[in-house]
N, C-alpha and C positions, 0 to 999 in steps of 0.2 A: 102603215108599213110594219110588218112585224120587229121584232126585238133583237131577230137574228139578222138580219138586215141593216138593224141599225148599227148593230157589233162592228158587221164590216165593213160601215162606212166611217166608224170611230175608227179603227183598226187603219182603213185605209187614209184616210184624213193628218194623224200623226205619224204614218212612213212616208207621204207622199211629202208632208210639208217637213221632215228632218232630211229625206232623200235630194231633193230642191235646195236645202240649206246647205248640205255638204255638197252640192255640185256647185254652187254658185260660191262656193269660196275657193273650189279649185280652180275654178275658170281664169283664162287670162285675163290681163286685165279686171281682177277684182280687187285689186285697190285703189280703184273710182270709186269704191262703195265705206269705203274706211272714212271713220268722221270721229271728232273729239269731243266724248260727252261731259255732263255735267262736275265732272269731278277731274278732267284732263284726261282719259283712260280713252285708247286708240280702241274701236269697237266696230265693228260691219254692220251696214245697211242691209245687209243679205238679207234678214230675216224678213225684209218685207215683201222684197217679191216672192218669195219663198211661200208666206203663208198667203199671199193673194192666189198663187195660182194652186195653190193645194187646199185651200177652202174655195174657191171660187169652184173650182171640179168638179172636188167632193159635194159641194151644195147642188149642183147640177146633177150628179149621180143621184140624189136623195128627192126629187123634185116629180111630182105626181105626173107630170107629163113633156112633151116638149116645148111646150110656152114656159112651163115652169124654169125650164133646165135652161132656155135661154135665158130669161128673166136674170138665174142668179149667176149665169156666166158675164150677161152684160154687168151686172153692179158690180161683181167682185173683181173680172178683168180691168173695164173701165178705170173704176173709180182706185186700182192697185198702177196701173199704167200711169193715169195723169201725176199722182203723187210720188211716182218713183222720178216722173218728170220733175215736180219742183224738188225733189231730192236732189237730184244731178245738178240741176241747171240754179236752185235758185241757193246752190251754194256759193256760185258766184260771186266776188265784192260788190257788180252792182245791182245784185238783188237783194243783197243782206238788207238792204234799208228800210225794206217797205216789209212791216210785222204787222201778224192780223187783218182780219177784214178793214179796218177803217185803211190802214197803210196800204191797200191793193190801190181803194178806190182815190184813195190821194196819190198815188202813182199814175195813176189812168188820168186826170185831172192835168198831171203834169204834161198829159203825153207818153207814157210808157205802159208796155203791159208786160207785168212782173206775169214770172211761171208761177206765182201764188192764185192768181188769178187765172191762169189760162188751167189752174188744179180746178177753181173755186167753179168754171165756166164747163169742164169737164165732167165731174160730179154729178153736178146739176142733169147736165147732157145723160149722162151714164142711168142716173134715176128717174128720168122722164122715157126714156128707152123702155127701165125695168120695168117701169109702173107699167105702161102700156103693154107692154107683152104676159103681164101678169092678168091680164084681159079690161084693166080699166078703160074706158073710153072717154065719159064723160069728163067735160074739163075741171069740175072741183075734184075728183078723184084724181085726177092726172095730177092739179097743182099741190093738193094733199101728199098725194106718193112721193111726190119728186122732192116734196122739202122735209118729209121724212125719212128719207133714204141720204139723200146729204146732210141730213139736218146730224143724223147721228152717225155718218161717217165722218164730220168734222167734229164731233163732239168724241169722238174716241182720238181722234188724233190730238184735241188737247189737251187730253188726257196723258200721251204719252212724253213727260218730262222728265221722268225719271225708273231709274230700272224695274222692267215687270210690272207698273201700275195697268197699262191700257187693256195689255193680256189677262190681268186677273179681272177686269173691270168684265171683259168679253165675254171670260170661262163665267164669272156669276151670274151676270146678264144670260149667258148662251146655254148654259146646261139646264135649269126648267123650261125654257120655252123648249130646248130639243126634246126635251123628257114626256111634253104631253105631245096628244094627238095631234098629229098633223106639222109635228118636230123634225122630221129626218133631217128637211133641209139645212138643218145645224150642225147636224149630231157630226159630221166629217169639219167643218169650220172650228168649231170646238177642240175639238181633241185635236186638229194641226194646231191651235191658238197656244194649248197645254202643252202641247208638245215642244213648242218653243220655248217657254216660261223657265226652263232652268238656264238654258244659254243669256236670257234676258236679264235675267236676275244675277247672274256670274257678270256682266257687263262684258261680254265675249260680242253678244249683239244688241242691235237696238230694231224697231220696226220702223221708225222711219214714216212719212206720211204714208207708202206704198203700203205697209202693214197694215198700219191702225186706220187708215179710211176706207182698205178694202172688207176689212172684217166688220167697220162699222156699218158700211154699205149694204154686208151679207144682213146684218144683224135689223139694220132697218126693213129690209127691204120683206124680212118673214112678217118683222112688226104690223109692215102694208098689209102683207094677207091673212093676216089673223086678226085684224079690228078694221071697224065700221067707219063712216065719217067721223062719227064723232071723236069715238076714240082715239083717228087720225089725227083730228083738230088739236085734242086735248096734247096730244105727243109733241105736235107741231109747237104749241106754242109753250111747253116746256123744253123743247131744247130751242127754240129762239132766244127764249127769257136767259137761259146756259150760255148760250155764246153770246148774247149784249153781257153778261154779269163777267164774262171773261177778257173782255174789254177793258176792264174795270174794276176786277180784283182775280187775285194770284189765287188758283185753284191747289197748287202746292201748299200754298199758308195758310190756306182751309185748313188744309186736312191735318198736317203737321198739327194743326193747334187747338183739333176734336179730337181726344181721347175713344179711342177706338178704332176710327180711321186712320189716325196714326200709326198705330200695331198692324194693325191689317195690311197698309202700305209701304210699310216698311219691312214686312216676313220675307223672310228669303235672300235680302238681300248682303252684299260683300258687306262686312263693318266698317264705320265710317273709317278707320287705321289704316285699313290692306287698299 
């Protein structure tokens, strides 16, 4: 896809997913979407449906044909939908209990099924769609795609704990795979992800799982058609080994306490005072 093409799907990607943001904070009833981040500071959920449906689009606009364009509408609608779901619903008191995959499956045990799970069961659903309409048939390719597509849209959403981490994690991640051949389908995901980053980092908003699993979804889902089995494999079971290690150690205390990581994830952000 040429370069002028890509222009305005970058172009269209960051008005579509700031236009979406300013609407959905005028909208009635938008303070369903207000939630208390990490620091006490009142911030809106907007942003995630915002950039689910302004990358999810945009990725379909940039997509070599129409299996393509559905493919990244199913990931990025899908998988932006069921997490706006456990947004809403699993703020609840009696959802708050069950955290992490282990806590879904000990809820289910009990008898209950948390909105974490009916996210985790969606996802899933969302990237076995993708994968197939991306033309995979066979079943290791199907069960390859499908746990690389949620593999790394749960892996960006546990990313997002603190301001602008998930977004800059996207835009580093997203801007060389959009940059080589066979990119577009990023290049408008991207630049809405960017385009959100200063409100994220103001603590004005947050993305919320509907954010950060739909971008992650986009982000796996190019991953799928740009490598082979193996490559699939190898991806797959680095972000398995990522969410069993998140189970089990605080990916914030990582990085706070890597020089380097630290600066990087902390740029941009309010000072700890204000």
């Amino acid at each position: 896809m040429r370069l002028g093409t890509r222009l305005l799907l970058v172009g269209a990607g960051a008005l579509a997913a700031r236009g979406a943001l300013a609407a959905l904070r005028r909208a009635p009833h938008a303070d369903v979407l207000e939630r208390t981040n990490h620091r006490g500071r009142t911030v809106s959920l907007a942003a995630g449906p915002a950039l689910a449906a302004a990358a999810a689009v945009t990725s379909a606009a940039g997509a070599a044909g129409v299996p393509g364009a559905a493919a990244a509408l199913t990931a990025g609608l899908g998988a932006g939908a069921v997490g706006l779901y456990d947004d809403i619903v699993g703020a609840r008191p009696d959802q708050k209990s069950a955290k992490g995959f282990r806590g879904h499956l000990n809820a289910l045990r009990d008898g209950r099924v948390t909105s974490g799970l009916v996210k985790i069961a969606g996802i899933g659903v969302a990237g076995l769609v993708a994968t197939a309409l991306s033309g995979r048939r066979h079943p290791v390719d199907l069960l390859l795609g499908t746990g690389v597509v949620a593999g790394t849209a749960n892996l960006v959403n546990l990313l997002d704990l603190r301001p602008g981490r998930a977004l800059k994690v996207g835009v580093a991640l997203g801007v060389p795979l959009a940059a080589t051949p066979g990119g577009a389908p990023l290049a408008g995901p991207v630049a809405a992800a960017a385009a959100l980053l200063p409100d994220d980092l103001d603590e004005r908003v947050m993305l919320g799982d509907a954010g950060a699993n739909a971008l992650g979804a986009l982000l796996g889902l190019h991953l799928v058609n740009r490598t082979g089995r193996v490559g699939q494999a190898l991806l797959l079971a680095a972000l398995a080994g990522l969410t069993l290690a998140s189970e089990k150690v605080s990916f914030t205390k990582v990085i706070e306490a890597t020089p380097g990581l630290r600066e990087v994830d902390a740029w941009g952000r309010r000072p700890a005072g204000e």
